[in-house]
C-alpha positions, 0 to 999 in steps of 0.5 A: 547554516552549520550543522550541529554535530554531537561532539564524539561526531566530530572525531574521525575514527578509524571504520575497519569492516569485517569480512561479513556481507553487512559489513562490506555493504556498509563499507561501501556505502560510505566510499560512495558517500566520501566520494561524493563529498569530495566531488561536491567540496571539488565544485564548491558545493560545499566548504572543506569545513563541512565535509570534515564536519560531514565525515565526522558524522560518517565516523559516528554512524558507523560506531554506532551501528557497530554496538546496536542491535541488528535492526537498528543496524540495518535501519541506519544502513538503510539511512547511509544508502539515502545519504550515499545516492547524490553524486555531489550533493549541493550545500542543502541536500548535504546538510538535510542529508547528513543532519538526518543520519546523525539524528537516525545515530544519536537516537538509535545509539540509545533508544530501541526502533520506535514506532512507524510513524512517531514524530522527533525533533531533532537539535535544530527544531526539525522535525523527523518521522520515522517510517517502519524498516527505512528510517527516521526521515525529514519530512517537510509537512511535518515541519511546516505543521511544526511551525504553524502550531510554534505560530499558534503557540506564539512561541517566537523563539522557537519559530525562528530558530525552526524557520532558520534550520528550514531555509537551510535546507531549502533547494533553489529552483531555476525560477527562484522558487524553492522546495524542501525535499524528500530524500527517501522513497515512499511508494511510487516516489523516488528520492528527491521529491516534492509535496504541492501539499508541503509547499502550500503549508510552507507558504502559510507557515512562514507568511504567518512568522512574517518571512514573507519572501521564504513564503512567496518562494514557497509558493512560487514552486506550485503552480505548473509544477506541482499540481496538474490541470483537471477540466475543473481546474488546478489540482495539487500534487500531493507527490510530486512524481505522482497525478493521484487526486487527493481531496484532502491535500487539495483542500489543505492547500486552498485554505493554507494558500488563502492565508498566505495569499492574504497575509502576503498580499498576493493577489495572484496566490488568493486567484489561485487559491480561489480556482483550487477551491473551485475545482474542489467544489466541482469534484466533491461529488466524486469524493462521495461514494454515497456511504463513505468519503473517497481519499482519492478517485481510487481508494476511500479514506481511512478513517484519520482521513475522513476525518481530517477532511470533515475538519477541513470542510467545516473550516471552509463553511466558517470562512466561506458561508458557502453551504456545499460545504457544510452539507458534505460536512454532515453527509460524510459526518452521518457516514461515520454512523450507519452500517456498513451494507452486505448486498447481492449475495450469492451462495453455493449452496451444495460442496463436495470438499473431499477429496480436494480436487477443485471440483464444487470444494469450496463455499463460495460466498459473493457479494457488494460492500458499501464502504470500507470495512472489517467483514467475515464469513461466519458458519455455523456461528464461528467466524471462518474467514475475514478481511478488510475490504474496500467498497465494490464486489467480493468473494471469500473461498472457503473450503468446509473440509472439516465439516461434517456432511449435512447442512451449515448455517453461513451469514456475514457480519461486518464493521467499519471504520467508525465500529459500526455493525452490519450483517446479512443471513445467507440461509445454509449450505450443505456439505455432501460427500460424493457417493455417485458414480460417474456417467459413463458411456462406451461403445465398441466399433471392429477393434476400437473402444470409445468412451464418455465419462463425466461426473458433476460432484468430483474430477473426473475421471480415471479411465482404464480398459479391463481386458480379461481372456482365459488366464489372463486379465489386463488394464490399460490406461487410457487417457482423458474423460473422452476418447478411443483406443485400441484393443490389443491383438487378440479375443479379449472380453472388454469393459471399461471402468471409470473412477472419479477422485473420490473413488466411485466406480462404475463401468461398462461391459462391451463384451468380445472385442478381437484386437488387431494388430497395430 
């Protein structure tokens, strides 16, 4: 399928760069990218027609990039690198490749960076997303939504033109199977890769606009590849570089493989998506924290996701009749109306924050969260600290500097996800400025001192010898809160004096020392 390309795309124009470093790597970005055309036209790959229509599209970006805003800019360098890493991409890689850049400069040449995650289509029906600082990217998943709601609008026309500019970009697997790939990197994933979740869609999708071969091609990709063995059975992949067990990605792409397996009649799809199902089941209870839903083994859900997934377990109550369902349904349902827990808490209930030497400066405040939520430390009904936290064990460190000494109120409020409030009091802690001389103890053994300091409140301690005869009178430093020194050669009346960070002083005379020679 030919890619379509604006009109001023397709004329070649003359890229000088200037000096500046943005330039140059511009420049060289699309060398790299020429190049690899030139090596892909070499091994047939694609026709030299495509690659004229490929460096027309080069030509254009690098115009448009030249009258944009910076940020615009750099997004559509960040889009030339993605096209520039093949080496000699094969006939859809080049066309999903140069179709998303020539998208990325049409719309940037005329509209500011839109939002993270806003969804455009371009000319073709396909579905682009963009992702903040890389890119308006193809996505897979949204394409095969895409089609599935044309479906659903019974929108014929614009299903099969979608579906036409999808098996275009399909890559050929050596089994047969094909995948629609990810050209841009999204956290652990490294461009190329691959969605079991997208493929699943995929297969539901063109079963349902009755490309039945697209679909079985689609789902042949899964089994084995994209989704990974668990003791409760077959797990999708939601990325392909990635063994994360996502609940709901499994859940989509049992329900979306039954579909496909139906509309198909493909026995050995609905088996497999009958032991996803299964698997599910059997690892549900692990998805359920008791006050919030789990996105994976690891991390809760937000709450899009939470959501998302109760849709997908009431769906599968309809179909099923299966009452495990339904209940996790409910449960994770009444999780979005009760508050969230503070419990276990722990204060310290006496700081000493000046100076700050890291002695008892902090209020330490540690407790349990029950579910994902908005939480912060309140004092004296001013909240002072916060964050988003997950479920699990917390402490908030804060330093009550600028708080007069005496005694402070502290509790924690916090919401979720849903807005629901939840709060704990704490009772007060006092904030106290040191005013205690440090211990300290000393002795003196021939021409040697020995000393002890210690001081509960701030750092100990600043120790020094206090060395007086007639006329004269000397300090020496001496080092650590613990130790023996020395007295110089001599008579000397001697005391030895510590200081802690906040300046009290005590000390210890132990009268006439006769110094040696060392």
């Amino acid at each position: 399928m030919a890619v379509r390309l604006l009109t001023a795309a397709l004329l070649v124009l003359v890229f000088v760069p200037s000096a500046s470093a943005a330039d140059k790597v511009w420049a060289h970005e699309a060398q790299g990218a020429r190049e690899a055309l030139a090596r892909s036209v070499d091994a047939g790959y694609i026709t030299p027609a495509e690659e004229a229509d490929y460096l027309g599209v080069l030509s254009y970006a690098a115009t448009v990039r030249g009258r944009v805003p910076r940020g615009r800019a750099l997004v559509l360098r960040n889009v030339l690198a993605q096209v520039a890493r093949p080496k000699s991409p094969i006939a859809p890689r080049a066309l999903e490749l140069y179709s998303t850049l020539q998208e990325n400069a049409s719309y940037l040449d005329v509209h500011p960076l839109p939002a993270d995650g806003t969804d455009i289509t371009g000319s073709d029906g396909t579905v682009y997303r963009y992702f903040q600082n890389q890119g308006i990217e193809f996505h897979p998943l949204a394409n095969a939504a895409a089609l599935n709601a044309l479906v659903a609008q019974h929108d014929t026309q614009g299903a099969d033109t979608l579906v036409d500019a999808l098996a275009a970009r399909a890559v050929e697997q050596p089994d047969g199977a094909l995948v629609w790939e990810y050209h841009f990197n999204f956290g652990s994933q490294r461009a190329p890769w691959d969605s079991g979740l997208a493929q699943a869609v995929f297969a539901q999708a063109f079963a349902r606009t009755g490309n039945l071969e697209l679909a079985r091609r689609a789902y042949q990709a899964i089994p084995g590849t994209l989704d990974r063995a668990l003791p409760a059975g077959p797990w999708i992949r939601l990325y392909s570089q990635s063994s994360e067990v996502v609940l709901n990605a499994q859940l989509q792409s049992a329900i979306s493989l039954a579909d496909y397996g139906e509309l198909a009649q493909d026995t050995a799809a609905s088996d497999y998506a009958g032991r996803l199902l299964a698997a599910a089941k059997a690892m549900l209870p692990a998805f359920d924290s008791g006050h919030w839903s789990r996105y994976s083994l690891r991390a809760e859900s937000d709450l899009h996701y939470q959501d998302y997934v109760i849709d997908l377990l009431k769906l599968l109550a309809k179909r099923t009749g299966d009452v495990t369902w339904q209940d996790a349904a409910d449960r994770f349902s009444l999780y979005e109306t009760q508050p969230p827990l503070l419990t276990g808490p722990t204060v310290s209930r006496t700081t000493y924050p000046l100076p700050r030497d890291g002695v008892r400066d902090d209020l330490v405040v540690r407790f349990f969260l029950s579910k994902v939520s908005k939480v912060a430390l309140v004092v004296d009904g001013k909240a002072v600290d916060g964050y988003r936290l997950h479920a699990g064990w917390h402490t908030f460190e804060w330093p009550p500097e600028k708080l007069a000494a005496g005694t402070h109120s502290v509790r924690l409020v916090a919401a979720d996800l849903s807005g629901n409030p939840g709060a704990t009091d704490l009772g007060s802690f006092a904030v106290v400025r040191d005013t205690t001389p440090p211990l300290l103890s000393a002795a003196k053994s021939g021409a040697r001192v020995f000393w002890r300091a210690k001081d509960a409140e701030s750092a100990c301690c600043r120790v020094q010898l206090a060395l007086s005869r007639a006329g004269e009178h000397r300090y020496l430093a001496l080092h650590g809160a613990r130790g023996a020194a020395a007295v110089p050669k001599g008579y000397w009346d001697v005391t030895v004096v510590a200081r802690d960070a906040a300046g009290n002083r005590e000390e210890r005379p132990l009268g006439l020392v006769i110094g040696k020679a060392e």
